[in-house]
C-alpha positions as CSV (number, residue, x, y, z in Angstrom):
1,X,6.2,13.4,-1.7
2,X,6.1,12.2,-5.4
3,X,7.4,8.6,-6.2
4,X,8.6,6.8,-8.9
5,X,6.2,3.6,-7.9
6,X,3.0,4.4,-7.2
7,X,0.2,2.7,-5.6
8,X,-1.1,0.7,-8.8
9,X,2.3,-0.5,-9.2
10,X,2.7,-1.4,-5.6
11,X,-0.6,-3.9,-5.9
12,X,0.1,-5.3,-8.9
13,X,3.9,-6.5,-7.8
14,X,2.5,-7.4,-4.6
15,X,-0.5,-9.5,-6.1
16,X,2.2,-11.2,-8.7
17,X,4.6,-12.0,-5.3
18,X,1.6,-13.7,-4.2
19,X,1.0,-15.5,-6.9
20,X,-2.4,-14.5,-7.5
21,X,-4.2,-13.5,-10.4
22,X,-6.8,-10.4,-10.1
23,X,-9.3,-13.1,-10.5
24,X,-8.2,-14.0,-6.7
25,X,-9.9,-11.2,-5.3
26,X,-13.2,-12.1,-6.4
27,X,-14.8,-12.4,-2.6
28,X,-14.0,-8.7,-2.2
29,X,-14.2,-7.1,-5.6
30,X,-14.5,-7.9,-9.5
31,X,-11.2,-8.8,-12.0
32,X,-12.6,-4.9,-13.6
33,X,-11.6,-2.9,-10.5
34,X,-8.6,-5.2,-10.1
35,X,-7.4,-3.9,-13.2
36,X,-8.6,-0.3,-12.5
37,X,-7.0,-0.3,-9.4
38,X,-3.7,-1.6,-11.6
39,X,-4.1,1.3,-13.9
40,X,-4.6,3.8,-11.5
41,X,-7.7,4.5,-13.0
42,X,-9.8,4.2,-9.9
43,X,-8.4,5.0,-6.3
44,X,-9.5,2.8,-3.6
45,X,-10.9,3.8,0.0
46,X,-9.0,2.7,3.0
47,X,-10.9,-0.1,3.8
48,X,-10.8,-1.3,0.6
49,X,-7.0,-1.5,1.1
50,X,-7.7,-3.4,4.0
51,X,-9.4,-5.8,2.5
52,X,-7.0,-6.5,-0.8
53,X,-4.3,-6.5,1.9
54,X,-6.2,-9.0,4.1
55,X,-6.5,-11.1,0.1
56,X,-2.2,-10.5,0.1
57,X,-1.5,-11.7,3.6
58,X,0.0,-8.3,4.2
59,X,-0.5,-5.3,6.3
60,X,-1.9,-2.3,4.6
61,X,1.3,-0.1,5.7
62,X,3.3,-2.6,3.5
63,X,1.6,-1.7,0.8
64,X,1.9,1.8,1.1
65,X,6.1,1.5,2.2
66,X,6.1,-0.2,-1.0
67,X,3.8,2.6,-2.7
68,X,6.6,5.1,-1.4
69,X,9.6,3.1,-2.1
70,X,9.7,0.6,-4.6
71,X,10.3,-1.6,-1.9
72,X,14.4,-0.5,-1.8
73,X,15.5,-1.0,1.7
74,X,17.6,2.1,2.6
75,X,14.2,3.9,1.3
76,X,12.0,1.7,3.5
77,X,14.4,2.3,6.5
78,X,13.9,5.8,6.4
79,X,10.5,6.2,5.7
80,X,9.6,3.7,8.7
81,X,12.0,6.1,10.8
82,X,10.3,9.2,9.6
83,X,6.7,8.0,10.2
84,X,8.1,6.4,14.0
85,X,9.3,10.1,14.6
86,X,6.1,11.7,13.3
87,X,3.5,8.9,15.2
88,X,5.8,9.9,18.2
89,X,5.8,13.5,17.9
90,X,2.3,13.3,17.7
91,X,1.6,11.5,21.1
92,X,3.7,14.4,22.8
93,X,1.2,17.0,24.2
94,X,1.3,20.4,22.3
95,X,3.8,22.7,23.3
96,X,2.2,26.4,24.5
């Protein structure tokens, strides 16, 4: 599922939204893997996400939607559809 936007890009324009610089981040990582993460030079863990996300006031889905769709909403409809379809399809027991 290739996009356009990408993770990197997703941080940085939610981190500018905010109004923070990457120096705002500094209880849960340096200004250098700030910037890395803005590059796309390093990839960060899950709960590593959480915890920027906690820094943005956001959930870490929303940063993800917005990794996915540029934050367009006919493109964040659907893909919030798709993954209520999937997370429902997945609590069905498995047909035999």
């Amino acid at each position: 599922m290739p996009t356009k936007r990408s993770l990197p890009a997703a941080l940085k324009m939610a981190r500018k939204s905010r109004g923070l610089s990457q120096e705002g981040f500094s209880d849960i990582s340096s200004r250098t893997y700030i910037s890395s993460l803005e590059r796309g030079t390093k990839n960060p863990t899950l709960s590593k996400i959480t915890a920027i996300c906690k820094v943005l006031a956001i959930h870490p889905l929303t940063l993800l939607t917005l990794s996915y769709t540029a934050g367009k909403e006919p493109e964040v409809d659907a893909l919030l559809a798709r993954v209520k379809r999937e997370i429902s399809s997945l609590n069905r027991p498995a047909k035999r």
